[in-house]
C-alpha positions as CSV (number, residue, x, y, z in Angstrom):
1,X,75.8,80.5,101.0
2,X,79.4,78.8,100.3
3,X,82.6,79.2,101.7
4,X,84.3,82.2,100.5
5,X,88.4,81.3,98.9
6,X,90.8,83.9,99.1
7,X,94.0,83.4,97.6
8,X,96.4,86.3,98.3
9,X,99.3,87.5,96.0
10,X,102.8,87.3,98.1
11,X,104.7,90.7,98.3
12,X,108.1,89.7,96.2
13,X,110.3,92.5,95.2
14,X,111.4,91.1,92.0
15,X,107.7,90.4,90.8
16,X,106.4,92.4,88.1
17,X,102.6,91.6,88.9
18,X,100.9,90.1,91.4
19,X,97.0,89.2,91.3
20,X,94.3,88.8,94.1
21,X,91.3,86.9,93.3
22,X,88.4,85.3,95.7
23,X,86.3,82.2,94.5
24,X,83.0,80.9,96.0
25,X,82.0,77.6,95.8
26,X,79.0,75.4,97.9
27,X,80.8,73.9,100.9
28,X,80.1,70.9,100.2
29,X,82.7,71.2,97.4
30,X,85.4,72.1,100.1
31,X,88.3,70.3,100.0
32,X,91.9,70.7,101.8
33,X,95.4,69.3,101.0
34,X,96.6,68.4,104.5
35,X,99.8,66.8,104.7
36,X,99.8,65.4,101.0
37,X,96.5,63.9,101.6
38,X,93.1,65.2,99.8
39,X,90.7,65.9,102.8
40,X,86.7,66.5,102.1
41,X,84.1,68.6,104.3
42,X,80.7,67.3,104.2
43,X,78.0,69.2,106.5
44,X,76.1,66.5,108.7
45,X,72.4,66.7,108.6
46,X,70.1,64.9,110.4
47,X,72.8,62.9,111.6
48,X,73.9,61.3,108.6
49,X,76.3,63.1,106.2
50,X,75.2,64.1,102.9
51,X,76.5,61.9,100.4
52,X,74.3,62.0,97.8
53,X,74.4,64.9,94.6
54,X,70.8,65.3,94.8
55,X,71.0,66.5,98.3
56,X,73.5,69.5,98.0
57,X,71.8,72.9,97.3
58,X,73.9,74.2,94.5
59,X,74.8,77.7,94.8
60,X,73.6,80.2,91.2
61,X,76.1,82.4,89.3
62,X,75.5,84.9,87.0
63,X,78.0,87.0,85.0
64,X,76.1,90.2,83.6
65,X,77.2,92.2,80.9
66,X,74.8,95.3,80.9
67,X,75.0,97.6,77.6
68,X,75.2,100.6,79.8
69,X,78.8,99.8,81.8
70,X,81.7,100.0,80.7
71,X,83.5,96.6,79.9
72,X,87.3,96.2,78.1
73,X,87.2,94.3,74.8
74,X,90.6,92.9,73.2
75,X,90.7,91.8,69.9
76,X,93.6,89.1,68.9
77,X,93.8,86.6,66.3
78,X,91.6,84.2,67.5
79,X,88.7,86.5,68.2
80,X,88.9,89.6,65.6
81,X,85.7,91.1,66.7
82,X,86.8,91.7,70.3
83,X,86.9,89.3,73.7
84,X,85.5,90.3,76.7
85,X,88.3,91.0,79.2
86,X,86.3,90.8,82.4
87,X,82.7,90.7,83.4
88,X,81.4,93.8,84.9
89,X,78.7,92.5,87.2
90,X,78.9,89.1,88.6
91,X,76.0,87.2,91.5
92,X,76.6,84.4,93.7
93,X,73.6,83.6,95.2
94,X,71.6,81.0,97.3
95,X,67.7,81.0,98.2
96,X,68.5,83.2,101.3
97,X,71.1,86.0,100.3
98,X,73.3,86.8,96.9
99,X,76.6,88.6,97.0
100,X,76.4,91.2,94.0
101,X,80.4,91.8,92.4
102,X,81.1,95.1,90.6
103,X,84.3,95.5,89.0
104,X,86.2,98.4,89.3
105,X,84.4,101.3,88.4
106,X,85.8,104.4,87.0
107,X,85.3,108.1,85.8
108,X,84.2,107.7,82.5
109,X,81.3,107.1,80.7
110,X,79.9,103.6,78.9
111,X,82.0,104.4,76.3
112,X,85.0,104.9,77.9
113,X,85.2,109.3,77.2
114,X,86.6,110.3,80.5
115,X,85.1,113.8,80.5
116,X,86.7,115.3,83.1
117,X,90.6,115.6,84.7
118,X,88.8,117.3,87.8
119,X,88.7,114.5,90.6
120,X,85.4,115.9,92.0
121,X,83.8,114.9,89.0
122,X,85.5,111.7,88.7
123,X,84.6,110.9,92.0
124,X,80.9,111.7,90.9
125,X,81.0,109.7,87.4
126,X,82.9,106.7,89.2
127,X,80.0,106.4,91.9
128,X,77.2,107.0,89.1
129,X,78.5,104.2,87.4
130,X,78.6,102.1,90.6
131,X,74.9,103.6,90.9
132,X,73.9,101.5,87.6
133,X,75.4,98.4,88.1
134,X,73.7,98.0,91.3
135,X,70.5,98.9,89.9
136,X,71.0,96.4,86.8
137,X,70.5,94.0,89.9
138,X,68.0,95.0,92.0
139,X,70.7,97.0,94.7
140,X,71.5,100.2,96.0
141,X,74.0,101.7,97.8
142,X,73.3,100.9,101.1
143,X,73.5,97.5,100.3
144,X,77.3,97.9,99.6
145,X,79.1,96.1,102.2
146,X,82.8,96.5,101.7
147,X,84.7,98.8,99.2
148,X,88.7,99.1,97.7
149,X,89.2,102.6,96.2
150,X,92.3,103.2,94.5
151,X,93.1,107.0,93.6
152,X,96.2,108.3,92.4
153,X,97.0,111.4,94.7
154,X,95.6,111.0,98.1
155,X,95.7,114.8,98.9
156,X,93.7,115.3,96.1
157,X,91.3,112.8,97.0
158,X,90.5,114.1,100.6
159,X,90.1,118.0,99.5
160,X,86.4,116.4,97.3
161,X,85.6,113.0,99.4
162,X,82.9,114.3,100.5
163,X,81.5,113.7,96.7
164,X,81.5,109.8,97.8
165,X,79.2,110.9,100.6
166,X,76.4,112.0,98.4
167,X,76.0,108.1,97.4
168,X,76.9,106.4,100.3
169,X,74.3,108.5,102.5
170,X,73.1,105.7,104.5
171,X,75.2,102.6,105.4
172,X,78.8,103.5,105.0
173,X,81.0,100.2,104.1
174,X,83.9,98.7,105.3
175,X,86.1,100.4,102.9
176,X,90.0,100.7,101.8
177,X,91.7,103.3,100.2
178,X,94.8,102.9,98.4
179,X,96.9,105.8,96.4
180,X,98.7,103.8,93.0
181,X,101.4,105.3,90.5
182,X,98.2,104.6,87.8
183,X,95.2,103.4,86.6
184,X,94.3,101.2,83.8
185,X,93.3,104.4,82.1
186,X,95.9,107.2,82.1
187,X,93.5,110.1,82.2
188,X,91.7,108.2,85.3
189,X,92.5,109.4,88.8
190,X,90.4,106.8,90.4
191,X,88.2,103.5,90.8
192,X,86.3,101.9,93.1
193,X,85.1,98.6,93.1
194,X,82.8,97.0,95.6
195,X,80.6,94.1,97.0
196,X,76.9,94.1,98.0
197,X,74.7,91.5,99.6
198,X,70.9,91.6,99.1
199,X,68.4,89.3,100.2
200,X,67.3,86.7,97.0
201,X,64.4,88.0,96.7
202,X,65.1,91.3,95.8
203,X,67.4,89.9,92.7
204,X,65.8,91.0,89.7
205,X,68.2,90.2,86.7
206,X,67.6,90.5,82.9
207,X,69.9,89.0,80.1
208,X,72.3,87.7,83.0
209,X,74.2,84.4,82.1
210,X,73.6,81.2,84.3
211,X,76.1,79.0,85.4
């Protein structure tokens, strides 16, 4: 598997916004401005460095959009019927392992009907929907390795997290919890997004985009 990028947003008071995004690319590909100059990384096999295109094993993407998640559509000039804002499921993968990408997941349904304003039941509709888009790829939630949830009362929260527990039953991930003014949604109290690893040859995809 490749070298994971982070790039972290600097805390600045003045800032209106600040974005946090991690890339993945083959190592091979791994470069580093050192001092003004370009610097390349290549892996030395067999004693010799790998030099030639053939040689790299290049790393698969997929960006899923399933029917049955929720995904944000914004429709502007240039696209009337609707652009897709973000992908909802997205795989890196090599022959060995894949790294399975859910986007933030929330308390409403497909269709974006939030249902409920009771947090239990959030907590239970947000983790359903987590629930699919693993499935849609061939993972469950013990697979989940790491997790950000982002609620907006933590007090709240705490009285029903047990909820979470009925999914996570297993494995419990490295997780983060963070309490926000609000959520993308105003009637949302709370999304979780998360990332899974599986072994390749459980990956069992349909209608996925390749890279």
């Amino acid at each position: 598997m490749g070298n994971p990028v982070q790039i972290s947003s600097a805390s600045v008071p003045s800032a209106l916004i600040a974005i946090n995004c991690v890339a993945i690319i083959e190592t091979e590909r791994l470069r580093v401005i050192c001092d003004g100059i370009q610097r390349y990384r290549r892996p030395v096999v067999g004693g010799s460095r790998l030099d030639q295109k053939e040689d790299i094993e290049m790393l698969k993407r997929m960006f899923i959009n399933p029917d049955n998640m929720r995904a944000r559509v914004q429709k502007t000039e240039e696209c009337p019927e609707g652009e897709l804002l973000y992908t909802p499921i997205i795989v890196v993968s090599d022959d060995t392992h894949t790294h399975v990408y859910l986007a933030g997941q929330i308390g409403g349904m497909p269709n974006g009907d939030v249902k409920s304003d009771d947090m239990r039941a959030q907590i239970r509709q947000t983790c359903e929907n987590i629930g699919i888009g693993l499935a849609h790829v061939g993972a469950n939630f013990d697979d989940v390795v790491t997790s950000t949830t982002y609620v907006t009362d933590l007090q709240e929260y705490y009285a029903v997290s047990d909820e979470r527990f009925k999914y996570f039953k297993g494995n419990r991930p490295a997780s983060t919890l963070i309490q926000i003014s609000a959520l993308g949604n105003p009637k949302c109290k709370i999304e979780i997004t998360c990332e899974a690893i599986i072994e390749t040859e459980r990956l069992s995809v349909s209608n996925a985009l390749l890279e």
